[in-house]
C-alpha positions in Angstrom: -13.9 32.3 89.9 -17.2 32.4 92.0 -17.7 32.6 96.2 -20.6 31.4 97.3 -21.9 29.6 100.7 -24.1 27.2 98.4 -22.6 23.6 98.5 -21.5 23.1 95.1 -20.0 19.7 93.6 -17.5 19.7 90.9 -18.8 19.2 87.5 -22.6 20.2 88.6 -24.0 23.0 86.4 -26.4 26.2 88.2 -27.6 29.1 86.9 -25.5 32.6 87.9 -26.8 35.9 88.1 -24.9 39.0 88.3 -23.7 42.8 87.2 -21.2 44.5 85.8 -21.0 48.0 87.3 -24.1 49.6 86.3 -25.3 46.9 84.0 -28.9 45.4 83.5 -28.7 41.5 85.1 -26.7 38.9 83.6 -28.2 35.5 83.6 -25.7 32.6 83.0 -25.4 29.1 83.0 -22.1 27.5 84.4 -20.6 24.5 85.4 -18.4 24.2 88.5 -14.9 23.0 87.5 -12.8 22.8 90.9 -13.1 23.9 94.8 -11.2 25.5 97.7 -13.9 25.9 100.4 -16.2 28.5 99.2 -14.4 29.5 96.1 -15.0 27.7 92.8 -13.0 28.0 89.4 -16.2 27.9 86.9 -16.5 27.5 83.5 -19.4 30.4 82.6 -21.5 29.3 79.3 -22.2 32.5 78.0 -24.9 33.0 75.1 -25.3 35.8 72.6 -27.2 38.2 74.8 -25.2 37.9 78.1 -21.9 38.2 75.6 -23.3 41.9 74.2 -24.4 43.0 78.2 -21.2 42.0 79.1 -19.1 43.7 76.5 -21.4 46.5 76.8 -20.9 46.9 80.4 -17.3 46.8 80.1 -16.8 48.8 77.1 -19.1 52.2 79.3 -17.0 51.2 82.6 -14.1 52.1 80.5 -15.4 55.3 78.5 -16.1 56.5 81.9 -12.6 55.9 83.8 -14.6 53.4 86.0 -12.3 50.4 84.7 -9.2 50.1 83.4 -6.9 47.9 81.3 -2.8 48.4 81.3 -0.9 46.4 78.5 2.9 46.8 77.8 4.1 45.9 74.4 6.8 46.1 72.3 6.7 48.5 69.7 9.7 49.0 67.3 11.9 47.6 70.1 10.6 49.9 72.4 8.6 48.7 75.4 5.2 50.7 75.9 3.2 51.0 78.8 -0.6 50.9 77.6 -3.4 52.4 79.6 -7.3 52.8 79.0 -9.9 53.8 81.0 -9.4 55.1 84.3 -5.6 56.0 85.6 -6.2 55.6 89.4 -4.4 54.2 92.2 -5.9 50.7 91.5 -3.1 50.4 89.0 -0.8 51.4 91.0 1.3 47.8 91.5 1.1 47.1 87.8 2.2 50.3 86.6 5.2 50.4 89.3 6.1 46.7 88.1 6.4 48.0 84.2 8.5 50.4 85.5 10.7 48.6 88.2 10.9 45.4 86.6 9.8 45.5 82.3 12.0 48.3 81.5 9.3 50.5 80.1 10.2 53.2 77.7 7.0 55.3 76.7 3.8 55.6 78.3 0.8 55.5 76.1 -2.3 57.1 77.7 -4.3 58.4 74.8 -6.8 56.1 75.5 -7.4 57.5 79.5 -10.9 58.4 80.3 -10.6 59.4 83.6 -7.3 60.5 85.9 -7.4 61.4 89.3 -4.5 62.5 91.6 -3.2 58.7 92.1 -2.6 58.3 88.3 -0.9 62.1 88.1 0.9 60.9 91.0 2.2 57.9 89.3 2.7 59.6 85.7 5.1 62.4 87.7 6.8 59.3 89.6 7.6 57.8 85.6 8.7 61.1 84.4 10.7 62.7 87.3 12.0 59.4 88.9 12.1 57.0 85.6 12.3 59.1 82.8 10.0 57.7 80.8 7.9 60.0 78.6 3.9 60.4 78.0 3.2 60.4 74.3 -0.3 61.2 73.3 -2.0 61.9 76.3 -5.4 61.8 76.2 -7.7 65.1 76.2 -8.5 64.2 80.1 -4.6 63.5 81.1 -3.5 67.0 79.2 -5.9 68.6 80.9 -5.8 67.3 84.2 -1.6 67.6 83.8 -2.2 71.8 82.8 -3.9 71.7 86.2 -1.4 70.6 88.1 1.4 72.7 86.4 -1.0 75.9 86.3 -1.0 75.6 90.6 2.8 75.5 91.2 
């Protein structure tokens, strides 16, 4: 999805630059697929370069907590509750939906890169209110989690 002011038509292709968190520019070609007023669904024809700046990009914003991605699967009929990058309140509706609504039975953060006192909020609200355990928390979560305990 794009937003822009420019008066687009459907099918018309332009040239799109942009970054990714602290990226070097993206240059892209795309074609405009459908409308709603200013924002289009686009169909982005990436090449070889923009692909690696891209996956770059998003590979250091989630070795430095500054993204995130939360998967729940289902592990030897267990549901688990998958989080890498940063644990922040930005995930806080997703995570409350896999534990209100897809039964979630483990959380997996050993892939965490970053927590700050929304994502130990929401890890004490899945063990104290849920029940669902941490296993392998990641260097960051253990210590941020020896924090918390060491001040109460």
């Amino acid at each position: 999805m794009l937003r822009t002011e420019l008066p687009l038509e459907v099918g018309e292709a332009f040239g799109c630059e942009f970054a990714l968190f602290d990226s070097p520019l993206i240059d892209m070609s795309a074609v405009a697929v459908s409308r709603t007023g200013t924002l289009y669904d686009v169909r982005f024809q990436a090449g070889p370069i923009s692909e690696h700046l891209i996956q770059d990009a998003i590979d250091n914003a989630l070795a430095s907590g500054d993204a995130s991605i939360l998967s729940i699967n289902d592990l030897h009929g267990r549901k688990v509750m998958r989080i890498a990058g940063g644990l922040n309140g930005g995930l806080r509706n997703d995570f409350m939906h896999g534990l209100t609504r897809m039964g979630i039975d483990e959380l997996d953060l050993s892939a965490v890169t970053g927590i700050d006192s929304a994502g130990l909020e929401l890890c004490r609200i899945a063990g104290e209110q849920y029940r669902i355990g941490i296993v392998r928390p990641s260097p960051c979560v253990h210590a941020a989690m020896t924090q918390l305990n060491d001040r109460f």
